[in-house]
Steps between C-alpha positions, in 0.01 A plus 500: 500500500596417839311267743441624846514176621866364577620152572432342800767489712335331832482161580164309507431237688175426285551455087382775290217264397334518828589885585399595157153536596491709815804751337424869439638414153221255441203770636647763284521356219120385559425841547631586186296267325142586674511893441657411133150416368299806580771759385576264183102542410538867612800563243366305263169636485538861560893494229247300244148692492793876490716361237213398287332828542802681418565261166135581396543864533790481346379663179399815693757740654384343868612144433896587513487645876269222589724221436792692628307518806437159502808390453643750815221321726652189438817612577348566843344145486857435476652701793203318711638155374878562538406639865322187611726290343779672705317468822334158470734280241827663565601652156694826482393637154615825408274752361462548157592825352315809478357577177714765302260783331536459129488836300642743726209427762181567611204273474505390189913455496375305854211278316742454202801336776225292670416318156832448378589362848549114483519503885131683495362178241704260721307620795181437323608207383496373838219622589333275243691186483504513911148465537423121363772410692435641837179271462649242463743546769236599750300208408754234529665666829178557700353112381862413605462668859151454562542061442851486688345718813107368518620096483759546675265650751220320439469304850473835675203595276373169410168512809389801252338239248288254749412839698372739246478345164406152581754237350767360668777674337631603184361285241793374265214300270126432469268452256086365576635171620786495654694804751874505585551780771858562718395451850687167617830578708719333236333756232526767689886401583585460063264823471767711718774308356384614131498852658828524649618370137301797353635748749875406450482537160281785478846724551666402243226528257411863611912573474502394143180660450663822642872435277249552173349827646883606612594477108201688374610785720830479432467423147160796393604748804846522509669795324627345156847419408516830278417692791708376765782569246420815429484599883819316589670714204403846613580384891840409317505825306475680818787293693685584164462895526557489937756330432667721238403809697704316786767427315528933331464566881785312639721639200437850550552450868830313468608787201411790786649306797813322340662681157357800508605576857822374452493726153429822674743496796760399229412846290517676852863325556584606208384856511675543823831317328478758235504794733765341670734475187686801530509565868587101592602287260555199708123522636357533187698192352402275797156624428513420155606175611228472706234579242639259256425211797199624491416484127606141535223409736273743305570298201493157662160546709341633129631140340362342750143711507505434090576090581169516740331652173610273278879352468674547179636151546162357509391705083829377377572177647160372650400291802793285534776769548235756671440253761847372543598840592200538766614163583873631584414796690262294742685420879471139447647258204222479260489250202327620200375265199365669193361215298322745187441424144433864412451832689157559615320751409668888666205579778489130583902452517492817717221363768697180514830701584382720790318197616849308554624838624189509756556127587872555600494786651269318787770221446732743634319679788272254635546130409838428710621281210864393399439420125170568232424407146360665229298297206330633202378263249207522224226236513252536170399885513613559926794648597583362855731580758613384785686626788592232807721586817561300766445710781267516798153525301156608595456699153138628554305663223213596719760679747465820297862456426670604192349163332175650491598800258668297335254219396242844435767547230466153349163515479471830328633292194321128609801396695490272760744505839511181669670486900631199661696582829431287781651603855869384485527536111597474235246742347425475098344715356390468121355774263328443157501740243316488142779458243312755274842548230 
């Protein structure tokens, strides 16, 4: 849930206790309130006489689809609700999610995911329980309203009474003896006065009215913690297989661009050295020479395409000797502390290592910095690690940089990638891992 309406930043020369009244806050929120009651009778009403009718027919074949239908028109009553509460309190509430077909589909697979839906009998839910208390919201908001507004503006309306109904004002007692009506200055003056108390407190009352109504939403209309789960782990499942498919891509394109170009012209050099064998000796040697350079750099640029796959160092000896060879092939001193009980568990020890390798390789081309270190520690079931240099800063996640893949990558296994890089430095930036061993 997020609310629309952020801090205020201005400076008022009147408190909030006297703006509170005339702010668009205040008239929205009142808003809210006043249409509440006839939709809350409307849900209730129309989710109450199509339930019941469904749950009595229930013993025929027609009673099933009936309450399924029900149940989807309150789901409506619900995208109604989440919409005005978006536009009128503030409250960002996602949608909840569709409803998945049970039995390969078709109506009654459709009819059989509606009922097993706890989203569709939350939604109905609130369509019952909101009712009583939209009435008494809209009863204590408008009496609220009505008494801080009419006696606070009673001397402008007062000449009504003597005029057209003939008293002298409004009559605050009277029985056959004895009459007590507001018409003397001095009433009139304690009559507004009651009325500007009514009106400045009428805000707050309507805002805490409106803070109840915010967690009904939230709490009957909101997709449920299940669900949200669910959806973050298939978007994860699909940053998962991009990135893998990214990953395959930039290996066969560094296999056809680096070693197996160099491994061709080296079969070439040597066909041409063999032909050469007889009829110049000397050539062919200096091209043999030549090719065996070349096997060399063949063999070194395939080390270091398997160490981008995964490092030998990092199966045999684990984090702590993996990263202190990152850590010595980086352009600036880097300090690494391994503080580890036990080895984490393989995919998790391998996310934490090209996440160092990630870190310093920025370290190197961007940050300007003379020195870095490297800590990994375990706190209760979180691997963390932290990289800090002490170079120029202004780290930005948001930039689209590099950091942005990279915290995709934590959160394909609920990691978290934390940035703090002012302008001028130093920049740390932290990663936490689950332990999962």
């Amino acid at each position: 849930m997020a609310l629309a309406y952020g801090p205020e930043t201005r400076h008022h020369r009147l408190p909030a206790a006297l703006r509170a009244p005339f702010e668009a806050r205040t008239w929205r929120e009142f808003g809210y309130l006043l249409i509440g009651l006839p939709l809350s009778v409307f849900y209730f009403a129309l989710s109450i006489a199509v339930v019941s009718l469904g749950a009595g027919l229930v013993v025929t074949f027609l009673g099933i689809p009936v309450l399924a239908a029900a149940l989807a028109m309150c789901r409506g009553f619900g995208m109604v609700e989440r919409a005005r509460a978006r536009g009128l309190l503030g409250v960002e509430i996602a949608d909840p999610t569709p409803v998945r077909s049970r039995s390969g589909g078709g109506l009654m697979g459709w009819v059989g995911g509606v009922l097993k839906s706890g989203e569709s009998w939350r939604h109905f839910l609130y369509s019952v329980l909101h009712m009583p208390w939209a009435v008494f919201a809209f009863t204590v908001a408008v009496v609220f309203w009505t008494y801080g507004w009419g006696l606070l503006t009673y001397p402008l309306w007062r000449w009504v009474f003597p005029v057209y109904a003939g008293a002298d004002g409004l009559q605050l007692y009277g029985d056959r003896t004895h009459d007590f009506y507001l018409d003397s200055p001095v009433e009139i003056a304690v009559t507004s006065l009651f009325g500007l108390f009514f009106v400045l407190v009428t805000p707050w009352v309507v805002r805490a009215l409106a803070a109840v109504d915010r967690l009904l939403v939230t709490g009957l209309l909101s997709p449920s913690r299940l669900a949200t789960r669910v959806s973050e782990l298939e978007s994860d499942r699909g940053v998962v297989v991009d990135t893998a498919a990214a990953d395959l891509r930039r290996i066969e394109r560094d296999l056809h661009d680096g070693a197996q170009a160099r491994l061709v012209a080296l079969a070439m050099d040597l066909g041409l050295a063999k032909e050469k064998m007889t009829e110049d000796p000397r050539a062919a040697a200096r091209m043999v020479d030549e090719a065996h350079g070349e096997v060399k750099t063949a063999l070194q640029e395939l080390r270091d395409l398997a160490r981008g796959i995964h490092p030998a160092v990092l199966t045999d000896r684990g984090l702590d000797a993996a990263l202190s060879a990152v850590a010595s092939r980086c352009t600036v001193p880097v300090e690494v502390d391994v503080d580890l009980p036990t080895r984490p568990a393989p995919a998790i020890e391998g996310i934490a290592y090209f996440t160092v390798s990630e870190l310093l390789q920025n370290v190197s081309k961007h940050s300007r910095a003379s020195r870095a270190t490297v800590d990994v520690w375990r706190v209760e079931d979180r691997l963390m690690l932290q990289v800090t240099d002490n170079g120029r800063g202004g780290a930005d996640i948001s930039a689209g940089s590099g950091l942005a893949g990279l915290t995709e990558r934590l959160d394909a296994v609920d990691g978290i990638l934390a940035v703090h890089s002012p302008a001028g430095g130093p920049t740390t930036i932290t990663a936490e891992l689950p332990w999962r061993g």
